[in-house]
Backbone as CSV, one residue per row, in Angstrom:
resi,resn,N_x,N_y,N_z,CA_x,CA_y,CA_z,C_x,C_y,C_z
1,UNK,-25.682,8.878,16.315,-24.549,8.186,15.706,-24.556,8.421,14.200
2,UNK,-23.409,8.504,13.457,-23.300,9.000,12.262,-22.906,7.458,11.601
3,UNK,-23.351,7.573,10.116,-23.239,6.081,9.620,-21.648,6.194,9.198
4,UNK,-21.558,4.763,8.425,-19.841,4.783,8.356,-19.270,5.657,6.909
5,UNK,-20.049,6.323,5.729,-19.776,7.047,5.287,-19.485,8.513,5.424
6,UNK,-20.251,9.003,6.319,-20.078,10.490,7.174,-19.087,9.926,8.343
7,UNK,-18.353,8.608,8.881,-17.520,8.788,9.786,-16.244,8.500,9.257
8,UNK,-16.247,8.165,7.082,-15.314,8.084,6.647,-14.478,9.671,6.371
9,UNK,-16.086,10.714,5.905,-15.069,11.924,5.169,-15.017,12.508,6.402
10,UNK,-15.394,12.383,7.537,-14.764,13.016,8.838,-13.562,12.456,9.029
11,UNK,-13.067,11.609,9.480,-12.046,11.111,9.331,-10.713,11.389,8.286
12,UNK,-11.144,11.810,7.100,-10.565,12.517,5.968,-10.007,14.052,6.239
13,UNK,-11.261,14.256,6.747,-11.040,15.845,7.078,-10.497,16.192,8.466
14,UNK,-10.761,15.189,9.256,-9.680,15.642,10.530,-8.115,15.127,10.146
15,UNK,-7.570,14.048,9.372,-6.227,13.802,9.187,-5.522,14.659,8.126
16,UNK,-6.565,15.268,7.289,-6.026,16.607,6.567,-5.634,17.728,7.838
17,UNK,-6.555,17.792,8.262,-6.566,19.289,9.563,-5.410,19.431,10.534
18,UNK,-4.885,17.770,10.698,-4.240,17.412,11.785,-2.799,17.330,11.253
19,UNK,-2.492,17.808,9.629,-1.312,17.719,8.944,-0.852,16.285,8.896
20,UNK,-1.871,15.264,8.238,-1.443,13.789,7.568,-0.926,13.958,6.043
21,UNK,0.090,13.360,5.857,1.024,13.606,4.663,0.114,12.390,3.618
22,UNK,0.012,11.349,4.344,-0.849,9.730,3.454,-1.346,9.433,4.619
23,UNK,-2.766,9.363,4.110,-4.071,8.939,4.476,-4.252,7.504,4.448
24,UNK,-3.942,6.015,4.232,-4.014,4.383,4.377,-5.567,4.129,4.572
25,UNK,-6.197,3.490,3.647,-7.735,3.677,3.709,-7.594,1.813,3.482
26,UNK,-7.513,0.981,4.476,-7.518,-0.459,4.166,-9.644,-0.618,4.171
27,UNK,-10.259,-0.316,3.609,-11.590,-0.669,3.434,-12.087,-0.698,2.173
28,UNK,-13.103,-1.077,1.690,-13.809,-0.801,0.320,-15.448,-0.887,1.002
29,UNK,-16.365,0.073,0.089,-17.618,0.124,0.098,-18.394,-1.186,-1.051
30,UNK,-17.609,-1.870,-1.159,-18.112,-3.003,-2.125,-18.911,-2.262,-3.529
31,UNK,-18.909,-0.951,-3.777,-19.240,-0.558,-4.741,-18.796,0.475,-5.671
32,UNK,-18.910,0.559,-7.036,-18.148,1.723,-7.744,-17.713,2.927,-7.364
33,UNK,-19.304,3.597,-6.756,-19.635,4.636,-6.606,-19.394,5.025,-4.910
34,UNK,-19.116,6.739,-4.839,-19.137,6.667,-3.311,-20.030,7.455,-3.072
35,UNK,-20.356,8.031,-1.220,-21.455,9.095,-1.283,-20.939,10.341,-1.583
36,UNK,-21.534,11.261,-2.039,-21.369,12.901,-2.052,-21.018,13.208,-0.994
37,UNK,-21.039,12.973,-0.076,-20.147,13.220,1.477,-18.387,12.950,1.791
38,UNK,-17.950,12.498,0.185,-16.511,12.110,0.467,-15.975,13.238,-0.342
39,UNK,-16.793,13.951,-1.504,-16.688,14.464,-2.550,-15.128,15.619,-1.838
40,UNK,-15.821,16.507,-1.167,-14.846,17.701,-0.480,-13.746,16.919,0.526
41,UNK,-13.899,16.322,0.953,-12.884,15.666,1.996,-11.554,15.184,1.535
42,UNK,-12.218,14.375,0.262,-10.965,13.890,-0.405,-10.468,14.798,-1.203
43,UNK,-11.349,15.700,-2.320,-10.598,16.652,-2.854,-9.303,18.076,-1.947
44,UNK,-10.224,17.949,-0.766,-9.319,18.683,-0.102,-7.914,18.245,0.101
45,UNK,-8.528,16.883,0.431,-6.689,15.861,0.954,-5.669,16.386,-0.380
46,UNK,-6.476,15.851,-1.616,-5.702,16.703,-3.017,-5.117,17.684,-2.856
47,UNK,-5.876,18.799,-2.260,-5.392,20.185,-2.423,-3.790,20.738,-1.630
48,UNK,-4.602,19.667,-0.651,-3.563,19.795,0.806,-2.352,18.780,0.403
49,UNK,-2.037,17.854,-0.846,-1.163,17.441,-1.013,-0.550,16.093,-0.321
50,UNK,-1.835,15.262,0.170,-2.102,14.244,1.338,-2.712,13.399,0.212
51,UNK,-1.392,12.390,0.285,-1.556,11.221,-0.696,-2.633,9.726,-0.136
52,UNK,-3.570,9.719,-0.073,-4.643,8.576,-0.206,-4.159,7.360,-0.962
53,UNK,-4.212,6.257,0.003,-3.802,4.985,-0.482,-4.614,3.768,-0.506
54,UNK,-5.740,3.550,-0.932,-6.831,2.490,-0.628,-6.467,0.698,-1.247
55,UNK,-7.251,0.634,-0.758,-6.958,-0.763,-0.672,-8.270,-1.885,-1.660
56,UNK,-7.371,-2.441,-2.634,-8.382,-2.516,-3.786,-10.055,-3.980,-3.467
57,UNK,-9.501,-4.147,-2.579,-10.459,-5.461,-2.145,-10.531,-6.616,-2.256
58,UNK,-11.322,-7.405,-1.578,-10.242,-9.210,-1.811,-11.937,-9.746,-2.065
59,UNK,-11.290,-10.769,-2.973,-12.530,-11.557,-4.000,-12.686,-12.748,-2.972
60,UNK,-11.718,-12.942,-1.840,-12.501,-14.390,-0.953,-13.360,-13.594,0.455
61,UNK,-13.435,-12.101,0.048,-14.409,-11.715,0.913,-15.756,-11.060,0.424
62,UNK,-15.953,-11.542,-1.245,-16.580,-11.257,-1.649,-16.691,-10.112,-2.490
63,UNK,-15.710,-9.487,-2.756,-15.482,-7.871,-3.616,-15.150,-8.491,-4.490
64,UNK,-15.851,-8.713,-5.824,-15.791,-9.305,-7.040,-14.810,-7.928,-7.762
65,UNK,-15.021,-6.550,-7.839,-14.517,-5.327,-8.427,-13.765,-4.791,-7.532
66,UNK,-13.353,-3.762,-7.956,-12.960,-2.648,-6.964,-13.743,-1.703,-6.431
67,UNK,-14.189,-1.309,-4.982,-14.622,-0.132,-4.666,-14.468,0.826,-4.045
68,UNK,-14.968,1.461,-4.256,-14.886,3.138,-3.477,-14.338,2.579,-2.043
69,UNK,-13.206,3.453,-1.651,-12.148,4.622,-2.198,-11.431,4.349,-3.028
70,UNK,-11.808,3.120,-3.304,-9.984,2.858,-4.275,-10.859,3.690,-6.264
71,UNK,-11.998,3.549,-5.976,-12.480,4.139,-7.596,-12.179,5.511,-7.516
72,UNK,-11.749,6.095,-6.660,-12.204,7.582,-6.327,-10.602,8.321,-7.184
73,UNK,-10.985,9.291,-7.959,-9.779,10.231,-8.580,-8.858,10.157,-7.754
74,UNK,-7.617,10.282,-8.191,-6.658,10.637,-7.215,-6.127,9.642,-6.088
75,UNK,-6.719,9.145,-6.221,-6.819,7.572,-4.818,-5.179,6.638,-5.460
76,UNK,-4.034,6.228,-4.634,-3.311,5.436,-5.196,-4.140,4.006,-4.866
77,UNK,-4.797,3.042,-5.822,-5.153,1.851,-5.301,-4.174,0.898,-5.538
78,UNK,-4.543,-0.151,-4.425,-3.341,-1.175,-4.482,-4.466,-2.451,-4.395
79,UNK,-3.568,-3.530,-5.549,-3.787,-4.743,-5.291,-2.954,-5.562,-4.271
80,UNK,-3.147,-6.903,-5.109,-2.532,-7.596,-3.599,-1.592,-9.178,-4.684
81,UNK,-0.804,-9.250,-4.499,-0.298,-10.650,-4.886,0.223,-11.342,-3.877
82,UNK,0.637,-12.874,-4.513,1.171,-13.764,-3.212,3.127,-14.031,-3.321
83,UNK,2.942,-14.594,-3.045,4.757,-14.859,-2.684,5.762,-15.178,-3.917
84,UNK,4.484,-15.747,-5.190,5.290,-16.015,-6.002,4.815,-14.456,-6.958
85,UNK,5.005,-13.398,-6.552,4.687,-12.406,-7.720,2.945,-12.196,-8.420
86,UNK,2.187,-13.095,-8.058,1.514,-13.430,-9.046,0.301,-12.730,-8.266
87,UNK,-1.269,-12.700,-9.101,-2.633,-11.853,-8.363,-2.799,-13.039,-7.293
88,UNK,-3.363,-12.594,-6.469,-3.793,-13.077,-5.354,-5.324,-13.460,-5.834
89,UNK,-5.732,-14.777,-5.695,-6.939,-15.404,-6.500,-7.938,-14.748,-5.133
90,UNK,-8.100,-14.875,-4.078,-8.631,-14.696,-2.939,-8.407,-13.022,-2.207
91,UNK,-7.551,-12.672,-2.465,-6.712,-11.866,-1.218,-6.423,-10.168,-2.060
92,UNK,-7.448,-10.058,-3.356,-6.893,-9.078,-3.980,-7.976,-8.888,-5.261
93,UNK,-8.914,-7.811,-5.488,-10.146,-7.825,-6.338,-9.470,-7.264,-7.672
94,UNK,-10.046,-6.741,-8.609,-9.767,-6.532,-9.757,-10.093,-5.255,-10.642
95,UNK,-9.850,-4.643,-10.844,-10.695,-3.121,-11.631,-9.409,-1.963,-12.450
96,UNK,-10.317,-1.277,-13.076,-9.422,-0.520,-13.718,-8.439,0.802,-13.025
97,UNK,-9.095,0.939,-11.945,-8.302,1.693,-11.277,-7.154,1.317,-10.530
98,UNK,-6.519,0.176,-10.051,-5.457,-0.255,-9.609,-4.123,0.289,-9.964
99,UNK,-3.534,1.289,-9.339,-2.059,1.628,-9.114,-1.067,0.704,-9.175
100,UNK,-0.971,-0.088,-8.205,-0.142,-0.685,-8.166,-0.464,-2.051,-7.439
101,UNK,0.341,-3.263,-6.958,0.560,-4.411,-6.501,1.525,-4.942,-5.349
102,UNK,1.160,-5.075,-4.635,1.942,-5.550,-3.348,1.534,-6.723,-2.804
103,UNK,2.632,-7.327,-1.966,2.017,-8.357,-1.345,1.021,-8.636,-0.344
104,UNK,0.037,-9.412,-0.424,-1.210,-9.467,-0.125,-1.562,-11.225,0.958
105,UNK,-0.668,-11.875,0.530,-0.374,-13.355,1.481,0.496,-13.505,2.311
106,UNK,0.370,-14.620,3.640,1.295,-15.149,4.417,1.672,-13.401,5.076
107,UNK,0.988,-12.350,5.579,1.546,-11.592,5.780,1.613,-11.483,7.098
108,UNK,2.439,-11.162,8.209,2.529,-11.421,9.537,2.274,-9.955,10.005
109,UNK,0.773,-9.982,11.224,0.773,-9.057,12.056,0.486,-8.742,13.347
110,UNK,0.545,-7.787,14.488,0.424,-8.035,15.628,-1.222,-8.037,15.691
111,UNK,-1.331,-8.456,17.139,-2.803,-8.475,17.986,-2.969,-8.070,18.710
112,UNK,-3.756,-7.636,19.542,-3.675,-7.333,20.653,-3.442,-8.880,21.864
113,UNK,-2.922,-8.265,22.948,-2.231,-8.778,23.602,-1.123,-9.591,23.319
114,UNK,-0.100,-8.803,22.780,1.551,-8.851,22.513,1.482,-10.505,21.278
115,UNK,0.583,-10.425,20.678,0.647,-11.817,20.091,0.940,-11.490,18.162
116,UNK,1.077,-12.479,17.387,1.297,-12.377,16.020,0.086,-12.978,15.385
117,UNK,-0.282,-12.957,14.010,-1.142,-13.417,13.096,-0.465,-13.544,11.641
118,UNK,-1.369,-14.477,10.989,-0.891,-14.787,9.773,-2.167,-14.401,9.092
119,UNK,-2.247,-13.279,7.874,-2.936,-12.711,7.543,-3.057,-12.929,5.860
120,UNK,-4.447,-12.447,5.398,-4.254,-12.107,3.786,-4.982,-10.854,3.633
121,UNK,-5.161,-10.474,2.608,-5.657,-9.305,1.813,-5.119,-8.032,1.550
122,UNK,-5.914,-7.276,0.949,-5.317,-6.448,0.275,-5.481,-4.893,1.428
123,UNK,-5.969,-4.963,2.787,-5.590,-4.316,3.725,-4.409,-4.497,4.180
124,UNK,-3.749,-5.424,4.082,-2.119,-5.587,4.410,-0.947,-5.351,3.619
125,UNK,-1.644,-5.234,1.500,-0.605,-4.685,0.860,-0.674,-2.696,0.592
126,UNK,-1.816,-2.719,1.344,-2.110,-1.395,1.166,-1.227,-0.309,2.100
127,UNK,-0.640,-0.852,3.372,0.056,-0.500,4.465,1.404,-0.479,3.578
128,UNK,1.744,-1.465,3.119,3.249,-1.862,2.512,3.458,-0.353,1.473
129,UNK,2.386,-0.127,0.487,2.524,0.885,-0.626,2.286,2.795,0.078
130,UNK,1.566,2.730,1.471,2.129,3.730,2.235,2.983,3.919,2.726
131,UNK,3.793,3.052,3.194,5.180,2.739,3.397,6.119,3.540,2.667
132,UNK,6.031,3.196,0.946,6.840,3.348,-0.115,6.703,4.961,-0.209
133,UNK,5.251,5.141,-0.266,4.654,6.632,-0.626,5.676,7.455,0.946
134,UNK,5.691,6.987,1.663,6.295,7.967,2.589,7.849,7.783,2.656
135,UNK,8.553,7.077,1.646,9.731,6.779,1.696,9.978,7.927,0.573
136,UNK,9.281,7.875,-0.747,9.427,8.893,-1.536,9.642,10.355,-1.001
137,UNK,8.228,10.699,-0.390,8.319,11.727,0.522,9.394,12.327,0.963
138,UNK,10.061,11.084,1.711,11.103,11.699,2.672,12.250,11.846,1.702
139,UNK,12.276,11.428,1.089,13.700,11.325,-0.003,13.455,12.565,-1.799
140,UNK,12.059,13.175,-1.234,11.727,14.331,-2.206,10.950,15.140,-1.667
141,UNK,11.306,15.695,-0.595,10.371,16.649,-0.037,9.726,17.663,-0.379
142,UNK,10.285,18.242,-1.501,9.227,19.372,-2.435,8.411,18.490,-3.463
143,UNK,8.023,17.225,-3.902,7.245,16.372,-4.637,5.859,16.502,-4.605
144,UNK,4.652,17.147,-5.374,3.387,16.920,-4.641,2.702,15.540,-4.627
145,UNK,1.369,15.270,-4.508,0.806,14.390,-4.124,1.187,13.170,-5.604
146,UNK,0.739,14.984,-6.181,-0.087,13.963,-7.591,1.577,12.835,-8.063
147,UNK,2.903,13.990,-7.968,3.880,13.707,-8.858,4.622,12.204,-7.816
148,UNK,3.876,12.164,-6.719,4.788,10.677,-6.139,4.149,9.564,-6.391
149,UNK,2.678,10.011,-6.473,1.662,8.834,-7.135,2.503,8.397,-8.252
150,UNK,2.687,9.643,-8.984,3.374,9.125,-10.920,4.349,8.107,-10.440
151,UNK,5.386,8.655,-9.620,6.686,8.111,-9.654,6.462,6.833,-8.766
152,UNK,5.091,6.152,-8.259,5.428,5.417,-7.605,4.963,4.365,-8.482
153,UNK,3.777,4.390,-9.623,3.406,3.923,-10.512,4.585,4.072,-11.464
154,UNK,5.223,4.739,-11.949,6.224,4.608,-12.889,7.359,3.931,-12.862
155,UNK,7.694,3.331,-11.706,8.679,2.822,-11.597,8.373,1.317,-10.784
156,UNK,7.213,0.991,-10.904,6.398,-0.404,-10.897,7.131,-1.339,-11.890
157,UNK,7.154,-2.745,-11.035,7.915,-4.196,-11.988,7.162,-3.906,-12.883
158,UNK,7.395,-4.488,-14.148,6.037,-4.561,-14.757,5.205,-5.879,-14.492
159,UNK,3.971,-6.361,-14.877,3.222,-7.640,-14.033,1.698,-7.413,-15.011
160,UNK,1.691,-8.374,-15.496,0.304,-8.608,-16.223,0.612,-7.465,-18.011
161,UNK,-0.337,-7.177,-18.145,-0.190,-6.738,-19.623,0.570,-5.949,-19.017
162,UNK,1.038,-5.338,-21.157,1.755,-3.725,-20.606,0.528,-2.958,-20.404
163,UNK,1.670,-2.055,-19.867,0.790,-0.230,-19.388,0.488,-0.551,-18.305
164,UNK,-1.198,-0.334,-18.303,-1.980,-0.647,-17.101,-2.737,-1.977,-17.012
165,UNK,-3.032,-2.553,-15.703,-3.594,-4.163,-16.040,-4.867,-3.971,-14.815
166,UNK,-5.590,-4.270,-15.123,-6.256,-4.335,-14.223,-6.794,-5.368,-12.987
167,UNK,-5.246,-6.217,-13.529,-4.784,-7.064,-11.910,-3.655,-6.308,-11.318
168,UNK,-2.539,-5.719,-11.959,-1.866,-5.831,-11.463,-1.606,-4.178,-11.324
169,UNK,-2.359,-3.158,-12.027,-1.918,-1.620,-12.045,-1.219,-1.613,-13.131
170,UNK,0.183,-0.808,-12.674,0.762,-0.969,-13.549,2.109,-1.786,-13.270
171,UNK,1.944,-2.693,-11.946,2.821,-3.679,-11.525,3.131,-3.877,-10.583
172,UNK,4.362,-4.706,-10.371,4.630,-4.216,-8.493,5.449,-3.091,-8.309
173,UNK,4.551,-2.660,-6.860,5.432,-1.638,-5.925,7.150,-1.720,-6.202
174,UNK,7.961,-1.174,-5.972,9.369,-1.370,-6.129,9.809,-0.030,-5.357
175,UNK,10.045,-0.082,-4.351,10.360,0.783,-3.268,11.615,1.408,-3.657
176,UNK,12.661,0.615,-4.204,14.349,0.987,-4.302,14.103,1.830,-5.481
177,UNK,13.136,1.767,-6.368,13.157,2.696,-8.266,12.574,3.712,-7.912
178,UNK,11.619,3.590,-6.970,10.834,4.829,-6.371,12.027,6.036,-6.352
């Protein structure tokens, strides 16, 4: 059995192989740094133009920072806010790499056996900002990886300081400016 870092850049490297446009990485390694085993996997996704969307981590599960994947170059990371706009105290960690902000509370999803849930964290705003990334896509089909990342960060509410914040990125997602 292979541990869960060699079954992450496998995983990388078969959804590159298999022609994945965005990669949705709802996990964090609770730490800065990742292994040398993601190093080629993800740069490849780069090469191949396969936009990576991680998910920045939630402080009521204990991810005080952000970690790997969301530290990793190239990575769009997403935080998480709640209903009124604002960081998610619980449901959404904090670091300098944060892209962008989505909602992260009260979020409704299925279960198995045909049922619903009421959810938090920042695995559920991370789905929402692949969403956006593949809406761009479809509405700029010659765009590469790097230039929908820009445009998806560039056209972010703004939310917390200017520029970049390291609650909020550089704000919220905004799907329609995209």
């Amino acid at each position: 059995a292979t541990n869960s870092d060699q079954q992450i850049a496998d995983a990388v490297n078969y959804a590159v192989k298999h022609g994945a446009n965005i990669i949705n990485m709802s996990l964090t390694r609770n730490t800065l740094a990742w292994p040398e085993s993601w190093d080629k996997p993800f740069l490849n996704a780069m090469e191949h133009n396969v936009v990576i969307v991680a998910a920045a981590g939630n402080r009521g599960s204990g991810t005080d920072e952000v970690g790997a994947p969301a530290t990793m170059p190239g990575v769009l990371t997403v935080a998480g806010v709640d209903r009124n706009e604002k960081a998610s105290v619980d449901a959404s960690a904090q670091g300098i790499t944060i892209g962008v902000s989505a909602p992260s509370e009260q979020l409704l999803g299925a279960i198995p056996g045909g049922s619903y849930v009421q959810w938090e964290g920042t695995s559920g705003s991370t789905p929402i900002v692949s969403g956006v990334v593949a809406l761009v896509m479809a509405s700029h089909p010659h765009m590469d990886a790097a230039n929908i990342i820009n445009r998806i960060v560039k056209t972010a509410s703004p939310a917390g300081a200017k520029g970049v914040d390291p609650i909020y990125g550089y704000g919220l997602v905004n799907a329609a400016a995209a």
